[in-house]
C-alpha positions in Angstrom: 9.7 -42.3 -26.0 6.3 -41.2 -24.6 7.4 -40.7 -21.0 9.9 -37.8 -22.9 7.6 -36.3 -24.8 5.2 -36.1 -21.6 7.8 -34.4 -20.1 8.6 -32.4 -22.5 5.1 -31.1 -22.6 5.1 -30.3 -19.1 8.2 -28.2 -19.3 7.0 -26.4 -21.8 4.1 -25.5 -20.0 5.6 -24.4 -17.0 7.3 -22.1 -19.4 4.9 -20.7 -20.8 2.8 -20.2 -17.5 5.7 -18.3 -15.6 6.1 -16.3 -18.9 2.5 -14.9 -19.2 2.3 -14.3 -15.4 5.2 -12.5 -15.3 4.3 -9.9 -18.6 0.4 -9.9 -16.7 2.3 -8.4 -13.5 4.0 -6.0 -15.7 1.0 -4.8 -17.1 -0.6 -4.1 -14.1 1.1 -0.5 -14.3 -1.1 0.3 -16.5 -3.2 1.3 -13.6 -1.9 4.8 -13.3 -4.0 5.6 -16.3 -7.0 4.4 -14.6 -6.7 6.9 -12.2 -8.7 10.5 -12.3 -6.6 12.9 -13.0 -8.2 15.6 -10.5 -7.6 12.6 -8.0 -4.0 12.4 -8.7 -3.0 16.1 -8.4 0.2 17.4 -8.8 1.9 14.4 -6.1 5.0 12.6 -6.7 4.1 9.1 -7.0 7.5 7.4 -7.2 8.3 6.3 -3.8 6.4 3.8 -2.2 3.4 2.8 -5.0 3.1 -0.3 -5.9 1.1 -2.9 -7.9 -1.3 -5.9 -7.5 -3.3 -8.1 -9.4 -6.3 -9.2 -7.0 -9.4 -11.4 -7.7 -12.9 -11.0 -5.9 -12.9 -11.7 -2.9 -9.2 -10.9 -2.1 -8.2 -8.3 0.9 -4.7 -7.8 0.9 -2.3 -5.2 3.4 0.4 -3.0 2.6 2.7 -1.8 4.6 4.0 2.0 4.3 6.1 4.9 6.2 5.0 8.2 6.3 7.2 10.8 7.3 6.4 14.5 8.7 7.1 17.0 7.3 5.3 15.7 4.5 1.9 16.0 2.4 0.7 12.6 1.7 -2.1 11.8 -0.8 -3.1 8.1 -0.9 -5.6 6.5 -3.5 -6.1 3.1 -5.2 -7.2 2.5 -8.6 -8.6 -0.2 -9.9 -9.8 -2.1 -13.4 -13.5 -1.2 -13.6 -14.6 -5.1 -13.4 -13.4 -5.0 -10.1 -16.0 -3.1 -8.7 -16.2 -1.0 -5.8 -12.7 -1.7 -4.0 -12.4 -0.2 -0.8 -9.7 0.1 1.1 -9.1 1.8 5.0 -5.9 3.4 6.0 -4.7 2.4 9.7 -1.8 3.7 11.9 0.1 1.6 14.0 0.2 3.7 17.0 3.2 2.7 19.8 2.0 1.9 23.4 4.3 0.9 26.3 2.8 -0.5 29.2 5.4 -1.2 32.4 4.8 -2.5 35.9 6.1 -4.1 38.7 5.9 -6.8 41.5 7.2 -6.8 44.8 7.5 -10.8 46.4 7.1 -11.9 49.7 11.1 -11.5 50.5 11.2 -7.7 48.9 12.1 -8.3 45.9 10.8 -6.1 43.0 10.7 -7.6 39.4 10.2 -4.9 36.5 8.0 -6.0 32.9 8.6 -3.4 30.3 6.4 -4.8 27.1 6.1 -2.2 23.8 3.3 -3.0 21.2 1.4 -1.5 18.7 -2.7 -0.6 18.3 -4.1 -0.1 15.1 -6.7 2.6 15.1 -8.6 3.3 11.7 -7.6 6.8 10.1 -9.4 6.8 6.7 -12.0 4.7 5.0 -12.5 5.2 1.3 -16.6 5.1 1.3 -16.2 8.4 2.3 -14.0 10.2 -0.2 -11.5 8.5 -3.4 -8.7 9.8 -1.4 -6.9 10.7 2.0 -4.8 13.6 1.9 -2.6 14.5 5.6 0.0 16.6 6.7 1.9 14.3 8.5 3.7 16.0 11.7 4.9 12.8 13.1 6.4 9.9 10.9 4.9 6.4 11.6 3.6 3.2 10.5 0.5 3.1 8.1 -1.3 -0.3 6.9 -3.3 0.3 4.0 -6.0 -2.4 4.2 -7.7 -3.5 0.2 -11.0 -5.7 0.3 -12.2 -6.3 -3.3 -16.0 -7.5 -2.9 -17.0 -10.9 -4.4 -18.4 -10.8 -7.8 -22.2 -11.7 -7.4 -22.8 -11.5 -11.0 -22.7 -15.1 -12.1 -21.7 -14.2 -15.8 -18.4 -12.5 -14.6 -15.6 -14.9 -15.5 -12.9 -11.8 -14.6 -10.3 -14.4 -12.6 -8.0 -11.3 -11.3 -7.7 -7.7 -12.2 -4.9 -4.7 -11.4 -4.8 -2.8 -8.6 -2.5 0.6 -7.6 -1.7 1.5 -4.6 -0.7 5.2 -5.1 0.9 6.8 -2.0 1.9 10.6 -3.1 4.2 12.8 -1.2 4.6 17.0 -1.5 7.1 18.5 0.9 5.5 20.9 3.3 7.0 24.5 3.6 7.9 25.7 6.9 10.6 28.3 8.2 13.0 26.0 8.9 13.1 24.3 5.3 12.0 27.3 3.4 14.3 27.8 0.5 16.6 24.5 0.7 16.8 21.9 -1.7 17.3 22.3 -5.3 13.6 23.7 -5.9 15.4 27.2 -7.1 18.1 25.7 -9.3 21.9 24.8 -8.6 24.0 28.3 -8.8 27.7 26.7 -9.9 28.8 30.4 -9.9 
């Protein structure tokens, strides 16, 4: 009777802790309205934002695509007891490196080998934002370091993040004019 009621207990509880931590995730959306306004601007966010709930002393990496022809505004937000997140935007830049080897009877023996370099294209201790005209689509990282508390009264466990990545199309000759910017004519 009491080894049921123990586990009993301990489904309940497992219960009850995947049902809080799920309704916490959702409520991590909440961090579009932490956001300045001004910093925002007038970018569609819908694409590839997305949501965390970090702790001090947490870095975490997200992966995006930019693509040209586009205006991208990236910015993280943050609950204010998570203070001073940072974060650093990187490109994953392609590099091919071939060569070859000739043996002692003559014959030659090709290596091909792609990879990728990261090279640092933003950090946000200079400015809340990074706003680029991309002209070549790629791979970004977006790189978040939340700073240990050193406040030894803070008992703040976790706290929401957003990762806002904004896109504006950029108007050129050869796209000037298409779309549905101007309305659908069914005449």
């Amino acid at each position: 009777m009491k080894l049921k009621i123990f586990f009993n207990l301990i489904f309940i509880s497992i219960i009850l802790v995947i049902f809080s931590s799920s309704s916490i995730s959702q409520n991590c959306k909440k961090a579009f309205k932490m956001c300045k306004p001004e910093d925002l601007g007038d970018f569609d966010y819908t694409s590839q934002t997305s949501y965390a709930q970090l702790s001090p002393g947490d870095t975490a990496r997200v992966k995006i695509v930019a693509y040209s022809g586009k205006l991208y505004r990236i910015l993280l937000c943050s609950e204010p007891d998570l203070k001073q997140v940072s974060f650093k935007i990187i490109k994953a830049v392609r590099k091919e490196n071939d060569s070859f080897t000739v043996n002692k009877k003559g014959d030659t023996t090709w290596t091909y080998k792609e990879y990728f370099e990261e090279k640092e294209v933003f950090d946000s201790k200079t400015k809340n934002y990074w706003e680029a005209n991309i002209t070549e689509s790629g791979r970004y990282y977006i790189d978040i370091y939340v700073p240990p508390s050193t406040d030894l009264k803070s008992k703040i466990d976790f706290g929401c993040i957003g990762v806002f990545i904004g896109t504006k199309l950029v108007r050129t000759k050869e796209n000037k004019g298409t779309g549905f910017s101007k309305g659908l004519n069914m005449n």
